[in-house]
C-alpha positions as CSV (number, residue, x, y, z in Angstrom):
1,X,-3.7,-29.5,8.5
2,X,-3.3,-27.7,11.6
3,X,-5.4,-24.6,12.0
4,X,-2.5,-22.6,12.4
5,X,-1.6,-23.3,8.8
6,X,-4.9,-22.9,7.5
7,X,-4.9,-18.8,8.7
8,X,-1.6,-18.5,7.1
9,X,-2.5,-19.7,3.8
10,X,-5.6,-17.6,3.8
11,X,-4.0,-15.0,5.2
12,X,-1.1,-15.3,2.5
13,X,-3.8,-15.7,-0.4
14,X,-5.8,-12.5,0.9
15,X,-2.7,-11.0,0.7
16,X,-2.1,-12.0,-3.4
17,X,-5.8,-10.9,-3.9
18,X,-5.1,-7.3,-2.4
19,X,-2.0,-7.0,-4.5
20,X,-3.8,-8.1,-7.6
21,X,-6.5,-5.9,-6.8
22,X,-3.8,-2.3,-6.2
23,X,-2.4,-3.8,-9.9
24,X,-6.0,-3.8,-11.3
25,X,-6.9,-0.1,-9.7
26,X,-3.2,0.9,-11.1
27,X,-3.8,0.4,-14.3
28,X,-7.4,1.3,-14.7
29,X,-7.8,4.6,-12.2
30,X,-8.0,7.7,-14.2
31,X,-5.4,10.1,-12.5
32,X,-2.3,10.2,-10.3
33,X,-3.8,10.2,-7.1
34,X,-6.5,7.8,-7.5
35,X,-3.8,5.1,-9.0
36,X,-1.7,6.0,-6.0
37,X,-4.3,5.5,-3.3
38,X,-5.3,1.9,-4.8
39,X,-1.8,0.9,-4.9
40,X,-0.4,2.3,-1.4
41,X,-3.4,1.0,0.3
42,X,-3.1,-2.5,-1.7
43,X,0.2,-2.7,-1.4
44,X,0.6,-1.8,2.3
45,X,-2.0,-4.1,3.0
46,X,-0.7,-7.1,1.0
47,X,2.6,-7.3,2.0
48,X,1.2,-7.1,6.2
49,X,-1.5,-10.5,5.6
50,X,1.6,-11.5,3.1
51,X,4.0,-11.6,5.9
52,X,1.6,-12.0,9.0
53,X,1.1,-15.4,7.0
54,X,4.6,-15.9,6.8
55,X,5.0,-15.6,10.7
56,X,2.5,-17.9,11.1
57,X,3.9,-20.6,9.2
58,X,7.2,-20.2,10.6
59,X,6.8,-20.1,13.7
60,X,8.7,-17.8,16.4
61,X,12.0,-17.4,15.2
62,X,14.5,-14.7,14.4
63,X,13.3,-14.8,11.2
64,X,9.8,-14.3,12.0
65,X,11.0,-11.5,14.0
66,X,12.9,-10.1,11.0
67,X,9.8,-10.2,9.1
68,X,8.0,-8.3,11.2
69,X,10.6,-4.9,11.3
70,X,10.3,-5.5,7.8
71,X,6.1,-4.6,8.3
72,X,6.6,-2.3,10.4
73,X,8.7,-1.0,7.7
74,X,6.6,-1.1,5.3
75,X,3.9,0.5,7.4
76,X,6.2,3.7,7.7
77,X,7.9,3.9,4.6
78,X,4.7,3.4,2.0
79,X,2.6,6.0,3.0
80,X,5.4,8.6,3.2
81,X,6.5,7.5,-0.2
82,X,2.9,7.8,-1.6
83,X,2.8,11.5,0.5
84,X,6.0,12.6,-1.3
85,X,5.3,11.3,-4.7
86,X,1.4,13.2,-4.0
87,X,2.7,16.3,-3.3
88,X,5.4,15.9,-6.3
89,X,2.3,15.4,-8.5
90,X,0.5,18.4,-7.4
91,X,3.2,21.2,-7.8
92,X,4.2,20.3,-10.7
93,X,0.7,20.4,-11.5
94,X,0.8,16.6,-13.1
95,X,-3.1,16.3,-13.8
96,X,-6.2,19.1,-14.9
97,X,-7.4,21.6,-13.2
98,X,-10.9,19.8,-12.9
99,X,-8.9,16.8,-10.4
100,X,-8.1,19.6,-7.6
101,X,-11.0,19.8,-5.4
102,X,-9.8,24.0,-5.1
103,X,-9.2,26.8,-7.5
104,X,-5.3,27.8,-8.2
105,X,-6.6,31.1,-6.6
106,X,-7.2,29.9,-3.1
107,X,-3.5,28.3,-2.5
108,X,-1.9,29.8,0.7
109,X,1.4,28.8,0.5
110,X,4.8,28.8,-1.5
């Protein structure tokens, strides 16, 4: 094996691990924003050694070219996702009062 190949695979399995290990904090973290940290974090993370690996196999090509907008991407569209879906959570008031690190009393805005 070339050495080239040999950082893409691990790169492609670190990748697997980081999305098994969002799936695992997804299902076992206790509230919204907890699960949604270890999955936008994962996830983001994943998919850039994921397709990083990818590039790497292939070569430079249009394709690998294509896969990296599709990182770049990623990298804008995940955490602004997670940021909506966050803020979504909290004015609808999705988890206890003991989760929000301030009282009700102390919001400043509408």
């Amino acid at each position: 094996m070339i050495v080239i190949e040999v950082i893409s695979y691990i790169s492609i399995f670190t990748g697997v691990f980081f999305f098994a290990v969002g799936t695992i904090g997804l299902l076992r973290m206790p509230d919204v924003y907890t699960r949604m940290h270890a999955s936008t974090k994962c996830d983001t993370l994943g998919v850039s050694l994921v397709m990083f690996g990818l590039i790497l196999l292939n070569g430079i090509s249009i394709f690998s070219l294509k896969l990296f907008v599709l990182v770049l991407f990623i990298w804008v569209t995940n955490p602004t996702a997670s940021h909506a879906i966050a803020l979504a959570a909290f004015e609808t008031r999705e988890i206890s009062d003991s989760y929000v690190p301030f009282s009700r009393e102390e919001e400043n805005y509408d």
